[in-house]
C-alpha positions as CSV (number, residue, x, y, z in Angstrom):
1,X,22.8,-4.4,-6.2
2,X,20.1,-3.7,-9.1
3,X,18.2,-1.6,-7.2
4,X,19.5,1.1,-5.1
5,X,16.7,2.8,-4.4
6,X,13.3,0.5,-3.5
7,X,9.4,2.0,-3.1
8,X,7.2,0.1,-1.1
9,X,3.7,0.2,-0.6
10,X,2.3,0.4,3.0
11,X,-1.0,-1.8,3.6
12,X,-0.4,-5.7,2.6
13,X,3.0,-5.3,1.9
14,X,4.7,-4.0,5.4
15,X,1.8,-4.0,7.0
16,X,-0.3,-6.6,8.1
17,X,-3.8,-4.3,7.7
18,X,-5.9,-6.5,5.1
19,X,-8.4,-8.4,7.7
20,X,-8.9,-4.9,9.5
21,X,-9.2,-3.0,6.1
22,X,-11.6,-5.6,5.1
23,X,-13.5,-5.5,8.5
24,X,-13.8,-1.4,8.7
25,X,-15.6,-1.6,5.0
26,X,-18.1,-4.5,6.3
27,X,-18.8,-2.7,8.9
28,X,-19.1,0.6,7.1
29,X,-21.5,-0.7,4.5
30,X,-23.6,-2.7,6.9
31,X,-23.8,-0.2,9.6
32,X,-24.6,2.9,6.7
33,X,-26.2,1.2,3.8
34,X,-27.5,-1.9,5.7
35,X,-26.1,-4.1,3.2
36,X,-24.3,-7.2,2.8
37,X,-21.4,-6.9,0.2
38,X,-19.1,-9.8,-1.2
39,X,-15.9,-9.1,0.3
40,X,-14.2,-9.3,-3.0
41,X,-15.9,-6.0,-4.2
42,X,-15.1,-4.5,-0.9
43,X,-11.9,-5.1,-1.7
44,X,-11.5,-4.1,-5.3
45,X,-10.1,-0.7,-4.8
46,X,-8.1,-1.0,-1.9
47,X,-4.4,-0.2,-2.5
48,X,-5.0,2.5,-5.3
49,X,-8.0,5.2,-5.2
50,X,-8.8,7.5,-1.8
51,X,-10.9,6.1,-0.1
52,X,-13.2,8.2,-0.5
53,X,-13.5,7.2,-4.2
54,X,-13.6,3.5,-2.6
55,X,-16.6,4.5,-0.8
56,X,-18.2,6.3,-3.9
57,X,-18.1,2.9,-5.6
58,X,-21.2,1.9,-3.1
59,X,-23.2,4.5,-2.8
60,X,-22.5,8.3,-4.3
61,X,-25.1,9.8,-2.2
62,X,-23.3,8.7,1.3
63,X,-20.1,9.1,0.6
64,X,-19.3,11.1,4.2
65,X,-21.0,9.4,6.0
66,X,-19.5,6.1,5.0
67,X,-16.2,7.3,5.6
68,X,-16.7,8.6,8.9
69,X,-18.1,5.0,10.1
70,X,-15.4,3.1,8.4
71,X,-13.0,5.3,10.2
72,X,-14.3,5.3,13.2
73,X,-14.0,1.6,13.3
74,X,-10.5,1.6,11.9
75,X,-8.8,3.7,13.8
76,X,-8.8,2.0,17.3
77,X,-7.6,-1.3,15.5
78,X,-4.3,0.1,14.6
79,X,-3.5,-0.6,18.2
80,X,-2.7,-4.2,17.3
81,X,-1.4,-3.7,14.1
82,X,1.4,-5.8,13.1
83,X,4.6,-5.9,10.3
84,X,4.6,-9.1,8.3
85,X,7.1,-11.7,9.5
86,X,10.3,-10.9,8.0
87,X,10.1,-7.3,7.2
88,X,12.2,-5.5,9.9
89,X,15.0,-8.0,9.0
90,X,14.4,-6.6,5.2
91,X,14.0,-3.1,5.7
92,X,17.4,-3.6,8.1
93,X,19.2,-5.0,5.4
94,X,18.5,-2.5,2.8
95,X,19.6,-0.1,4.8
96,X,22.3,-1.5,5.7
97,X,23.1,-1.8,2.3
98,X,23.3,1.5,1.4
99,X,19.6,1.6,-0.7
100,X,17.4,4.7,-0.2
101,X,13.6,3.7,0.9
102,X,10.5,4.9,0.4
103,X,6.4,4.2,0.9
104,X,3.9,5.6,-1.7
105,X,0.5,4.4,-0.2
106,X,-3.2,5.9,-1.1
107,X,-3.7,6.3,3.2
108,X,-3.7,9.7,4.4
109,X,-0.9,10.9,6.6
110,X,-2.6,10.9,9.9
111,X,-3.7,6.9,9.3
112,X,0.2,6.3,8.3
113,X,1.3,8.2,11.6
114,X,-0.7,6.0,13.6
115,X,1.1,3.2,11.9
116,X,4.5,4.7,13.0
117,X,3.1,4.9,16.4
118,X,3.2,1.2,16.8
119,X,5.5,0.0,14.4
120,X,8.9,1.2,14.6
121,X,9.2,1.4,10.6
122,X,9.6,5.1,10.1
123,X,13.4,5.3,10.6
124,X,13.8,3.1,7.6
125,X,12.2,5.7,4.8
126,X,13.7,8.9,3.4
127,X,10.6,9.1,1.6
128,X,6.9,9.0,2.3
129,X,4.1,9.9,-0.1
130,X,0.6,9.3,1.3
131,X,-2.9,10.3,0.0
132,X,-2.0,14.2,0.3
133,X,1.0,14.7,-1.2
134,X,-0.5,13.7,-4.8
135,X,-3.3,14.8,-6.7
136,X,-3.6,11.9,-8.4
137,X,-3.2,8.4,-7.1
138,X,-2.2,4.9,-8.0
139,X,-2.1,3.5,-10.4
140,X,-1.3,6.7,-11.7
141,X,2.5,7.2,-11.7
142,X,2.6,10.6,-10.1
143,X,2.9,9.1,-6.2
144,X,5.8,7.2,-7.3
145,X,7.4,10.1,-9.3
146,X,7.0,12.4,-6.4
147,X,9.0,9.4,-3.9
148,X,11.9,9.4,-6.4
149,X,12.0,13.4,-6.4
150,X,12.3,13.2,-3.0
151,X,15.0,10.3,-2.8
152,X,16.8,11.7,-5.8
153,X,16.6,8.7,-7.7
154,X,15.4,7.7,-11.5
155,X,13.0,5.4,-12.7
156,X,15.8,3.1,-13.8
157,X,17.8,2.5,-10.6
158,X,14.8,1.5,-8.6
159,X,12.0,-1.0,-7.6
160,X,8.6,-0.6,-6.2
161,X,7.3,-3.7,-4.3
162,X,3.6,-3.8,-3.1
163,X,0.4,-6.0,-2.9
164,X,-2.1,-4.3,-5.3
165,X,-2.7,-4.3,-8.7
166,X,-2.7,-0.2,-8.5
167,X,1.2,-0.6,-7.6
168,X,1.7,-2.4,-10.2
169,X,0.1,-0.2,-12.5
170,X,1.8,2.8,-10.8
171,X,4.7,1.2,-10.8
172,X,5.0,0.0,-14.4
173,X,3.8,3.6,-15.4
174,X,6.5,5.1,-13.9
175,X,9.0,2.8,-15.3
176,X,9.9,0.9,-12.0
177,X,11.0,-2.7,-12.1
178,X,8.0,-4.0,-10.2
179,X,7.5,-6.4,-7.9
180,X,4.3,-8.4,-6.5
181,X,3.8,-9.7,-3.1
182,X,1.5,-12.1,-2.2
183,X,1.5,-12.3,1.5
184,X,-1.2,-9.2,1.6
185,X,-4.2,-11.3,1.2
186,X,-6.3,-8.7,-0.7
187,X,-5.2,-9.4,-3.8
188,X,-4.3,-12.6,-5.9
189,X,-0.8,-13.5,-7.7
190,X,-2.8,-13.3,-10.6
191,X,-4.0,-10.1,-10.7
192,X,-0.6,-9.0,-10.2
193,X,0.5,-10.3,-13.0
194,X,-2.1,-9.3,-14.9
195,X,-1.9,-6.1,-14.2
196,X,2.1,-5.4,-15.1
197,X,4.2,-7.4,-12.4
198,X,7.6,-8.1,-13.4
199,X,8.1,-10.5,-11.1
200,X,5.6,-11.9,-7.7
201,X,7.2,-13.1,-4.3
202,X,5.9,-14.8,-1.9
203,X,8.0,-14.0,1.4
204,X,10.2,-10.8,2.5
205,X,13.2,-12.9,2.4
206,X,12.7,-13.8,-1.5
207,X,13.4,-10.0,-2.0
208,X,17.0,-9.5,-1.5
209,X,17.2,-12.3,-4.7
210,X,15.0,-10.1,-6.6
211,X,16.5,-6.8,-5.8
């Protein structure tokens, strides 16, 4: 194997969150600043700052308040959250191989729990890094460093796969091999590429080549 230890991100990459991610802003700015924002700026920052610093981006003076609506809305649809087709079989595999796994996501831990209270994706990971354990955040490398000092592992012996052009910044600044995927719908192929992606995918499966 290349790789024997692979980072993932959480949202758009295991997780099939983008449409609820994408709903809980709309409704957050529309409900708070009663305006109407094109969903690619809503979008912009997802998969790399807090979102608290998302929700800075729209209006500095109502930051709380934002966040407290968005969550409020975003919580309750996690009861029908879903994994993306193929990824159980993936994260089965790895394991099954011998790889140590890990998730570096900008969500705080509580959001992620609730995640691992419907999806049955925990056992997988030795290593989870969410919004607390870092002070700073992707694409800054520090998230990713702290999953390898947790896994043991060096920059050169593993991979971090996610949906976001802040993974693959983070990655890329950590000296990961780094892989896109474009099944998030957040964020295009392009971007990825533009912002440091070795190499993009475009199904779980089309991992085990890469890796």
């Amino acid at each position: 194997m290349r790789y024997p230890t692979v980072l993932f991100d959480l949202d758009g990459t295991l997780i099939d969150s983008g449409a609820m991610i994408l709903a809980s802003f709309r409704h957050a700015t529309r409900t708070v600043l009663a305006r109407e924002i094109a969903d690619e700026e809503l979008v912009a920052a997802v998969g790399g700052t807090t979102i608290y610093d998302q929700m800075r981006t729209f209006d500095p003076e109502r930051v709380d308040e934002l966040v407290r609506v968005y969550r409020e809305h975003n919580t309750p649809l996690h009861e029908d959250l879903q994994a993306f087709e193929g990824v159980q079989d993936l994260l089965s595999l790895l394991r099954s191989e011998g790889r140590q796994l890990g998730i570096v996501t900008a969500k705080r831990r509580r959001t992620v729990e609730l995640a691992f209270r419907v999806l049955d994706l925990e056992r997988y990971f030795g290593s989870v890094v969410t919004a607390e354990d870092s002070e700073r955040h992707k694409p800054d490398p520090e998230p990713v460093l702290a999953a390898l000092g947790q896994l043991g592992s060096r920059p050169s012996e593993a991979a971090f796969v996610g949906d976001s052009p802040f993974d693959m910044g983070a990655g890329k600044s950590a000296g990961l091999f780094t892989i896109g995927v474009s099944w998030g719908g957040l964020h295009t192929a392009e971007r990825l590429h533009e912002a440091g992606a070795d190499t993009v995918v475009h199904a779980p499966a089309e991992l085990i080549r890469v890796l």
